[in-house]
C-alpha positions as CSV (number, residue, x, y, z in Angstrom):
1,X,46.9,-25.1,29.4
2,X,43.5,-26.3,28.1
3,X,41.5,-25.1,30.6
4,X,43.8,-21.2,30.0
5,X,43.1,-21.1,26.4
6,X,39.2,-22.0,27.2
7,X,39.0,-19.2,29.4
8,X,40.6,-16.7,27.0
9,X,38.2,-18.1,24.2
10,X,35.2,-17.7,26.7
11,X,36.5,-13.9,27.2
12,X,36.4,-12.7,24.0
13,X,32.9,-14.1,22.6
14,X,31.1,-13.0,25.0
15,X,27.4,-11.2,24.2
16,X,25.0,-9.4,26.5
17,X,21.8,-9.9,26.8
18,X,19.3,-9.6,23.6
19,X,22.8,-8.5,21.7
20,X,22.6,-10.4,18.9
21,X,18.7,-9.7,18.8
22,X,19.4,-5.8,18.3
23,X,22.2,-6.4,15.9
24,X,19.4,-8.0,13.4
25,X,17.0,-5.3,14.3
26,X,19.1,-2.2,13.5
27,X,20.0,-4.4,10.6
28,X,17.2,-5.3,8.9
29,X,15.9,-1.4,9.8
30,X,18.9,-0.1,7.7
31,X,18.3,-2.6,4.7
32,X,14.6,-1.8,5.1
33,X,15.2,1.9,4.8
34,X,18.0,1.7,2.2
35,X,15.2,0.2,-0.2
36,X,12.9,2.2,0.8
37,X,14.4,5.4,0.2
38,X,15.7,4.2,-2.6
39,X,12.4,2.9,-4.3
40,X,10.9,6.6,-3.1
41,X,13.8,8.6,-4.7
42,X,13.5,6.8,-8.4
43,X,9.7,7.3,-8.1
44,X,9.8,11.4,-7.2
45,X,13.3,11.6,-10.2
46,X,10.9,9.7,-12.2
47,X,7.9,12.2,-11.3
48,X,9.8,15.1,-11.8
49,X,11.8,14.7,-15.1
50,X,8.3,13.3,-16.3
51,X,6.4,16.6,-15.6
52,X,9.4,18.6,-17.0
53,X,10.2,20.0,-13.3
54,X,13.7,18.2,-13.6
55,X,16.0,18.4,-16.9
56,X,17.5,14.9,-17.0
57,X,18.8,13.2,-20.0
58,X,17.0,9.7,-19.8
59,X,16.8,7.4,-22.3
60,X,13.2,6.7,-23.2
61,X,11.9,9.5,-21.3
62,X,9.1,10.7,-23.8
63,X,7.7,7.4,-23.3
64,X,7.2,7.5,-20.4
65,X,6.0,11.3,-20.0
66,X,3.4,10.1,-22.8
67,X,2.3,7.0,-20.6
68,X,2.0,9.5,-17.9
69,X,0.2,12.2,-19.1
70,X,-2.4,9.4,-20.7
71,X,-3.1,7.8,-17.4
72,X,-3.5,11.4,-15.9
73,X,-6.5,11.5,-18.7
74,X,-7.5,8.5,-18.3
75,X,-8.1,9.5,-14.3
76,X,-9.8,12.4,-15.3
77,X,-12.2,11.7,-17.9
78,X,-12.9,8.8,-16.4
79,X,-12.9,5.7,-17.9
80,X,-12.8,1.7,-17.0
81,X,-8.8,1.7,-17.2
82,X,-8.9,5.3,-15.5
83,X,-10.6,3.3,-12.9
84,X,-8.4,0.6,-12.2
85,X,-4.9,3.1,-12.7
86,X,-6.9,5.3,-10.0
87,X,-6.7,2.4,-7.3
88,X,-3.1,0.8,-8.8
89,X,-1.2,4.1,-8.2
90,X,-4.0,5.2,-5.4
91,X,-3.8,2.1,-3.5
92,X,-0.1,2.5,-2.6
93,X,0.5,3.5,1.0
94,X,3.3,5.9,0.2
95,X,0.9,7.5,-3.2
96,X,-1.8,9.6,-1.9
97,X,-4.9,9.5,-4.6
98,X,-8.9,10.3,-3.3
99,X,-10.1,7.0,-4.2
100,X,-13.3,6.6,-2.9
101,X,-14.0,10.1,-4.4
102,X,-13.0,9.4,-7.5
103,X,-15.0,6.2,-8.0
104,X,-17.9,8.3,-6.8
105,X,-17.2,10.1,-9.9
106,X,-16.8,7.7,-11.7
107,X,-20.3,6.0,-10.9
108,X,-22.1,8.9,-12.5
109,X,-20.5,8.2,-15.5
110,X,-22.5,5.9,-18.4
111,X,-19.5,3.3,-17.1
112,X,-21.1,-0.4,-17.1
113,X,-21.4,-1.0,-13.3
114,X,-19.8,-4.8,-13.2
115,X,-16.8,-3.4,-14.5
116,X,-16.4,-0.5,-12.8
117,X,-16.6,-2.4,-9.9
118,X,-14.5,-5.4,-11.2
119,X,-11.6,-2.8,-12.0
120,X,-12.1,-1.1,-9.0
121,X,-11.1,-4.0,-6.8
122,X,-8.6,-5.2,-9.3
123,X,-6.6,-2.2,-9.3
124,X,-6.9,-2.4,-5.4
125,X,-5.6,-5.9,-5.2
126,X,-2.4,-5.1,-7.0
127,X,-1.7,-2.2,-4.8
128,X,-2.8,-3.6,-1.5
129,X,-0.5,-7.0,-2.0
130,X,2.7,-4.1,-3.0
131,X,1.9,-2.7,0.2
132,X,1.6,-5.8,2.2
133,X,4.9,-7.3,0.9
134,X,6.7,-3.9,1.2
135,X,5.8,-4.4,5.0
136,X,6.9,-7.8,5.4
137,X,10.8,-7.1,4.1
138,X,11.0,-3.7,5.2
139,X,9.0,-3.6,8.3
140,X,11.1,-1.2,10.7
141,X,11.2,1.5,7.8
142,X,7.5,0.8,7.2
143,X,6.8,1.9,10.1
144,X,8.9,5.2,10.4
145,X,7.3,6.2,6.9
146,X,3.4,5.5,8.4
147,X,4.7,6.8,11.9
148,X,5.5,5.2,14.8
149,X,2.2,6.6,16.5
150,X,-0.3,5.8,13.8
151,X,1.0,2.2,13.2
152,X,0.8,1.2,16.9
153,X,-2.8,2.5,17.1
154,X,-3.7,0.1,13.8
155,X,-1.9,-2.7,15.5
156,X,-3.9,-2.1,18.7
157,X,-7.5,-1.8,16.4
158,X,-6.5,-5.2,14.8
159,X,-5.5,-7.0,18.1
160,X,-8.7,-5.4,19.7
161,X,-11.2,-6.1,16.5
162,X,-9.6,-8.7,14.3
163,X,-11.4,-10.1,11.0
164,X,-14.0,-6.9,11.7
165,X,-11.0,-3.9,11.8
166,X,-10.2,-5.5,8.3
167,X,-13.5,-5.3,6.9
168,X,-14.3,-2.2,8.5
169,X,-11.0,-0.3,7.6
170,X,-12.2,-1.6,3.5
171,X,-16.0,-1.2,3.5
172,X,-15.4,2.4,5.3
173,X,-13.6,5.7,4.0
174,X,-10.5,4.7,6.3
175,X,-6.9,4.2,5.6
176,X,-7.2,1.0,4.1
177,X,-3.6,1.1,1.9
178,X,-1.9,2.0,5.3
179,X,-3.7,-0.9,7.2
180,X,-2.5,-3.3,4.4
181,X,0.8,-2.7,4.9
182,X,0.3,-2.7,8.7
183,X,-1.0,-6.2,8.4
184,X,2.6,-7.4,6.4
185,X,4.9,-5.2,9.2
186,X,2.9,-8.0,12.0
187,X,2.7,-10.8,8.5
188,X,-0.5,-11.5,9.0
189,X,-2.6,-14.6,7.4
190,X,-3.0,-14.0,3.7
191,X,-5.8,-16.2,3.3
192,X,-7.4,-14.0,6.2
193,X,-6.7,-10.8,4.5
194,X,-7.4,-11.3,1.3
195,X,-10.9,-12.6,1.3
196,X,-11.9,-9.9,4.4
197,X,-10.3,-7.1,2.3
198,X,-12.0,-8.0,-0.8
199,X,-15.6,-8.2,0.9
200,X,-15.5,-5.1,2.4
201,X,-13.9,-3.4,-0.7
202,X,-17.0,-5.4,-2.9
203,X,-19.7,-3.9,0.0
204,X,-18.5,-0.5,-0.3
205,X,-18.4,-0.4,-3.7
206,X,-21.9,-2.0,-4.3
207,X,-23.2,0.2,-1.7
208,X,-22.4,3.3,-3.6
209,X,-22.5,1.9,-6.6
210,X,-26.5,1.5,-5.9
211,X,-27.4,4.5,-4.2
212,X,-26.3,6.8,-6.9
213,X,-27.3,4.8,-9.8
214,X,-30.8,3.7,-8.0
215,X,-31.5,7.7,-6.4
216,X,-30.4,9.4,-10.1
217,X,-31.1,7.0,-12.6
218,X,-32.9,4.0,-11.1
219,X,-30.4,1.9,-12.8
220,X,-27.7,0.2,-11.1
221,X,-25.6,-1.6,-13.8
């Protein structure tokens, strides 16, 4: 009678093969797009009741169409906090900004150098480390938002090129805010990825930080 009950036990738990592997996957996937889509839908209601494209009734919404509109200025004019909202907002995979442009501009203005920079890469660390966390606990939905095709080819560069696809993603006009949250979708080493990121970031920014100020003013900082 043992051995009958056993059996009947041993009939109904039974998994196939990788089945409780796939259950997690499609499982985390879900969760992963569920906050996802739900961080992307408050950001564009957010967006579009502050530009006055969307009439919702939310408290403290002049607020925040003030802070808005002053960091839109602040972009434009530009200036040191300018800078570092360009690369805070800019640096976010999911927030398209023309960062590199835009500190071009910016390095034409009377804006002390060291700061500029300083900001710069600031702004940038903020951003990247969003990006890089967003990949790690929401990796299968990462990767449907950056696309299937252009995340593989990243992962490919990075097991092809390392330290170097790091550094040259940063100190390079290349998709750096999609790389970083590449690098949490595989979670790779931090203390890696930090000090690379920040050294090519720092070279590019020195590099054309110098030739404008040295070609048209012969001043760097």
């Amino acid at each position: 009678m043992g051995s009958a009950s056993r059996k009947q036990r041993e009939n109904r738990v039974r998994f196939h093969k990788n089945e409780i592997f796939q259950y997690h996957k499609k499982r985390n996937f879900y969760s992963g797009l569920i906050f996802l889509g739900s961080v992307f839908l408050a950001v564009l209601l957010l967006a579009l009741t502050t530009f006055g494209i969307l009439k919702l009734e939310i408290p403290g919404l002049s607020e925040i169409q003030k802070f808005a509109f002053s960091i839109g200025k602040e972009i434009k004019k530009p200036s040191l906090i300018g800078v570092f909202y360009t690369t805070l907002f800019g640096g976010l995979f999911f927030f398209y900004l023309p960062i590199e442009f835009l500190y071009i501009r910016a390095t034409y203005s009377k804006l002390d150098g060291s700061d500029l920079v300083f900001l710069h890469i600031l702004g940038l660390l903020i951003s990247f480390t969003i990006n890089y966390f967003l990949g790690r606990i929401a990796a299968r939905a990462c990767i449907k938002l950056i696309s299937p095709k252009k995340f593989y080819r990243m992962k490919g560069f990075l097991n092809r090129y390392g330290v170097l696809a790091i550094f040259a993603f940063n100190a390079l006009p290349l998709p750096a805010p999609i790389l970083s949250a590449v690098l949490g979708v595989i979670r790779y080493k931090k203390k890696v990825f930090y000090p690379v990121f920040v050294a090519g970031q720092l070279t590019q920014c020195l590099v054309i930080l110098f030739f404008v100020r040295y070609v048209f003013t012969s001043k760097v900082f």
